[in-house]
N, C-alpha and C positions, 0 to 999 in steps of 0.2 A: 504494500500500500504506500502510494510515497505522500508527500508530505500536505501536497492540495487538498487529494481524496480526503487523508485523513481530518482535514482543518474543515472538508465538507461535514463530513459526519460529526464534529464535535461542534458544530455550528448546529445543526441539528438537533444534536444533544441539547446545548443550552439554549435555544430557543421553547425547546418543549417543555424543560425544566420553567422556564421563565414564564409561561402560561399559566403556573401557580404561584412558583414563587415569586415575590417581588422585593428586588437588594439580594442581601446576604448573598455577592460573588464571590469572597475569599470562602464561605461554606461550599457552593457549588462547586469552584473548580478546586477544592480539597478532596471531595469526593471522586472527581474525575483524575485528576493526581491519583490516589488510592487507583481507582481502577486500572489502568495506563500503565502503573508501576505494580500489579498484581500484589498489594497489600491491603490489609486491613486497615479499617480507621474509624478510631476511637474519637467521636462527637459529645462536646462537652459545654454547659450551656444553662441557664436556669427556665423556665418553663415559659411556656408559650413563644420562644423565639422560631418555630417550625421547624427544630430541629431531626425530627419522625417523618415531618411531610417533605422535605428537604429528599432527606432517603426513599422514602416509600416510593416520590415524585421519577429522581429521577432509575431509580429500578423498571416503574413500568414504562417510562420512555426509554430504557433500552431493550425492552422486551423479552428478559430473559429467565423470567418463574423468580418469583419472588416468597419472601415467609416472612413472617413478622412473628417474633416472640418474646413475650411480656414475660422479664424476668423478675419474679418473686419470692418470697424465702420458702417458699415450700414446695419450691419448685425441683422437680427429680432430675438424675441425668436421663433418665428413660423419656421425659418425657420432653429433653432436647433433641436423642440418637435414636431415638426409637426402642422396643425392647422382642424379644423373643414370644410370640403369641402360640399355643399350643392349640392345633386343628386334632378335633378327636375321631371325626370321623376319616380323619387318614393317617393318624396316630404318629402326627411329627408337628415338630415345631417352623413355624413360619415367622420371617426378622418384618416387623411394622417399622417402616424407616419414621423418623420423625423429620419437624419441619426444618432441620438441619440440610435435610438434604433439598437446599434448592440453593440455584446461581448466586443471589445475593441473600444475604441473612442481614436482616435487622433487630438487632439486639436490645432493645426497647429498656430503659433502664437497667443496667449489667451488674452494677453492682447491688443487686438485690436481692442476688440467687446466692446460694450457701456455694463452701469450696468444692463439693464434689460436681458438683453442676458445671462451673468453671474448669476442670482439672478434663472434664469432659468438650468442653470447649475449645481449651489447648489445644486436645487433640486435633480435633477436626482444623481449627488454625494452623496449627506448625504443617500438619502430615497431609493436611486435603484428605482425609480418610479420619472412619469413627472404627469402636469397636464395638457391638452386640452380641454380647455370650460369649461365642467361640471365633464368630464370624471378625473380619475384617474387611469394611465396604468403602469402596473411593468415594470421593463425593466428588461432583458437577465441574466439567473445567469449561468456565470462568467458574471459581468459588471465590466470596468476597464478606466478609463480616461489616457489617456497618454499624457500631454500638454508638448510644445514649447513657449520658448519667449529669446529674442534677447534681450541681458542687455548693449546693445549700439548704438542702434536705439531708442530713446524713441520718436520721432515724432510722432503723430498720435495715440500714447498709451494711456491705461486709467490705473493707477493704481488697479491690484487686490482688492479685499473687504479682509481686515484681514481674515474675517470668512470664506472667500472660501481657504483663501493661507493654513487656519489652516486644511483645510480638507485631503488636500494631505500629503501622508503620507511619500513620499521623494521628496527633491529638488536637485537634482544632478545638480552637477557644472560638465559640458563638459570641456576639456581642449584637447590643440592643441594634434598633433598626435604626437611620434619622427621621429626620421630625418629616421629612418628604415622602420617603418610604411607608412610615406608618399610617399618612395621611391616605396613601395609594393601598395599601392592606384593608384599611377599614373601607374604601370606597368598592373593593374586589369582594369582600365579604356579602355584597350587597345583592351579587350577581352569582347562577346556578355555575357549579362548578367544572370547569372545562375535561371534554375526554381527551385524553391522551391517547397522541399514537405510539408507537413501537418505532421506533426510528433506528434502531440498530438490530443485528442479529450475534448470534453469540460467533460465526467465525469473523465477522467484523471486529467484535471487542479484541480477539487473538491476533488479529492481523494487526489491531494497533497495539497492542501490547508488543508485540515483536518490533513495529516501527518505533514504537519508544524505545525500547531497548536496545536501539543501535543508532539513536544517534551521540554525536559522536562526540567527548570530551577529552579536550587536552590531559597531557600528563600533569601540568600547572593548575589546574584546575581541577584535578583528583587530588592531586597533593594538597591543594586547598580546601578539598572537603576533608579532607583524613587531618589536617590541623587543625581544624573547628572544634574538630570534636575530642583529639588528643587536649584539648585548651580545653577542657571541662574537669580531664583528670591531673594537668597539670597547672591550672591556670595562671601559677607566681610565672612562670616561664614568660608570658607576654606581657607581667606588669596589669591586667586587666582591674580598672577600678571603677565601682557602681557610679553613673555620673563622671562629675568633672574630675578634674585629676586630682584633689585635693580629698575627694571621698575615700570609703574604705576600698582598699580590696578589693577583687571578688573571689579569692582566693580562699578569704574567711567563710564564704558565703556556701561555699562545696562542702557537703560531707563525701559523697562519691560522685562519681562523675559517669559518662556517659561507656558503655563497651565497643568492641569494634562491628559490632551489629548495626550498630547507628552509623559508622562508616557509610557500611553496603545501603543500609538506607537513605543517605542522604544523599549518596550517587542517584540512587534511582529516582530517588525523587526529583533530584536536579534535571535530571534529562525530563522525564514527564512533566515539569515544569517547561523547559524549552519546547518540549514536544506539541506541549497544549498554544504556547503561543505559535506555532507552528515554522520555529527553526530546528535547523538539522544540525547544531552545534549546540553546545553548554557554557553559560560565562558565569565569570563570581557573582555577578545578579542573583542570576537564577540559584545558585546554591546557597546565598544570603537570603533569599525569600521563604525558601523552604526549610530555613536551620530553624526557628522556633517551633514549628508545627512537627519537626521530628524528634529534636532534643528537648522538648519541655516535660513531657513524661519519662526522658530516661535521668536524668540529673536528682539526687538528693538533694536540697539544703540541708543547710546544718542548724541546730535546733536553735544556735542565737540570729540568723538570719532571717529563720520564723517568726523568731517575738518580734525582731526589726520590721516586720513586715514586709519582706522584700521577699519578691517572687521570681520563681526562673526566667520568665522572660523577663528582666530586668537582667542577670546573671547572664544569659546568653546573648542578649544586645552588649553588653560588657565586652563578651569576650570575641564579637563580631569586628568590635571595635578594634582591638588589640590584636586585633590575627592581619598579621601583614597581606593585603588583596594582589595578587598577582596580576 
């Protein structure tokens, strides 16, 4: 697919998405990021900003079987992977897939579901495959996780497992609408809600996943993704300090820093970033645009940084700062 076609079809993409949504472009093409660069992506947001319609939206304009699952605490793995159902008038057991098994999954508040629900989710995350009893079943390729969670309701929440948050390959921060946008939301509210078409097929999404993944990035520019993110585990090294130079640190501000997982993902993001604007190269732009939405869930503060109230993206603008731009 070279690079028109594809800037056709994502054109496509977002105009259909844009029949419901209205604003929230840095959500939108976070999610088309995510898919492009075959990762997961963790959506993070307080309520009503259309963070579920956002998903839902643009699933069924890519047309490729969608599931929605409301995660709760009582919620089983059986009843995310499916479980072993036993037929008696043929005296064997039969695997009920669950709603797992469809092209994208939206994960509808995630951290609401206890750890074994989760540890079930990994799976399917890391492997593109679940397990049922004996059995070991692939899941859907395009497989794609699109999770939700509320960062000011924590009642009834279970904290993520580091090792699933590290799987997602963005964490987008939702923010409110402007005053222009909300005035066009409640005007759209007014009006029956528009059908969507299917404007992609699943070997299209593959075809551009392959064209993202080969366009093409300098050596100077991979070195400079792999220092972003070594500057999170070493940050005295560039001097990085919160604000002006006279501020703290942000050296203080790390309790750990980021693994070389974030590396690979913030390649891929970068190119899926170029890709979306439909160049066939990667510049430190694009790899600066993408370092918050990758590294904001991989980074610890450290617990005086907390009470300062200083938050990773403020840490990673820091050390954006500090990382010498090629």
């Amino acid at each position: 697919m070279t690079t028109s076609e594809a800037g056709a079809v994502l054109k496509r993409l977002r105009d259909e998405v844009g029949r419901v949504i209205v604003g929230q472009t840095d959500l939108v093409d976070g999610l088309l990021i995510g898919l492009l660069a075959g990762g997961h992506v963790l959506v993070e947001g307080v309520p009503g900003l259309a963070k579920t319609t956002a998903v839902r939206t643009l699933a069924e304009a890519l047309g490729l079987g969608f599931s929605r699952i409301q995660f709760t605490p009582d919620l089983l793995p059986g009843d995310l992977v499916g479980t072993p159902i036993y037929l008696p008038g043929e005296q064997r057991f039969e695997v009920r897939r669950g709603p797992v098994f469809a092209p994208i999954v939206l994960a509808d508040e995630i951290n609401r579901a206890p750890a074994k629900v989760q540890s079930a989710l990994l799976e399917a995350m890391e492997e593109r495959q679940v397990t049922i009893g004996d059995e070991t079943l692939p899941l859907p390729d395009p497989f794609l996780v699109m999770a939700t969670q509320n960062p000011i309701d924590m009642e009834g929440t279970y904290p993520l497992p580091e090792a699933q948050v590290d799987r997602f390959l963005l964490k987008l921060a939702v923010d409110y609408p402007t005053a222009d946008e909300e005035v066009a939301i409640v005007a759209r509210d007014q009006q029956d809600a528009p059908e969507l078409q299917a404007v992609a097929t699943a070997t299209q999404v593959r075809e551009l996943r392959a064209a993202a993944s080969a366009v093409h990035m300098a050596d100077a520019v991979r070195d400079y993704a792999v220092r972003i993110v070594r500057a999170t585990r070493e940050p005295e090294l560039g001097g990085a300090r919160l604000g002006d130079p006279s501020s703290q640190p942000a050296a203080g501000a790390l309790a750990y820093g980021a693994s070389p997982r974030a590396s690979i993902f913030l390649v891929r993001a970068a190119r899926a970033r170029a890709f979306l604007d439909e160049r066939d190269f990667v510049t430190p732009h694009d790899v600066k645009r993408v370092a918050a939405d990758v590294l904001r869930h991989r980074i610890l503060l450290s617990y005086e940084a907390e009470a300062d109230g200083i938050t990773p993206d403020a840490v990673i603008a820091a050390l954006l700062s500090a990382v010498e731009t090629p």
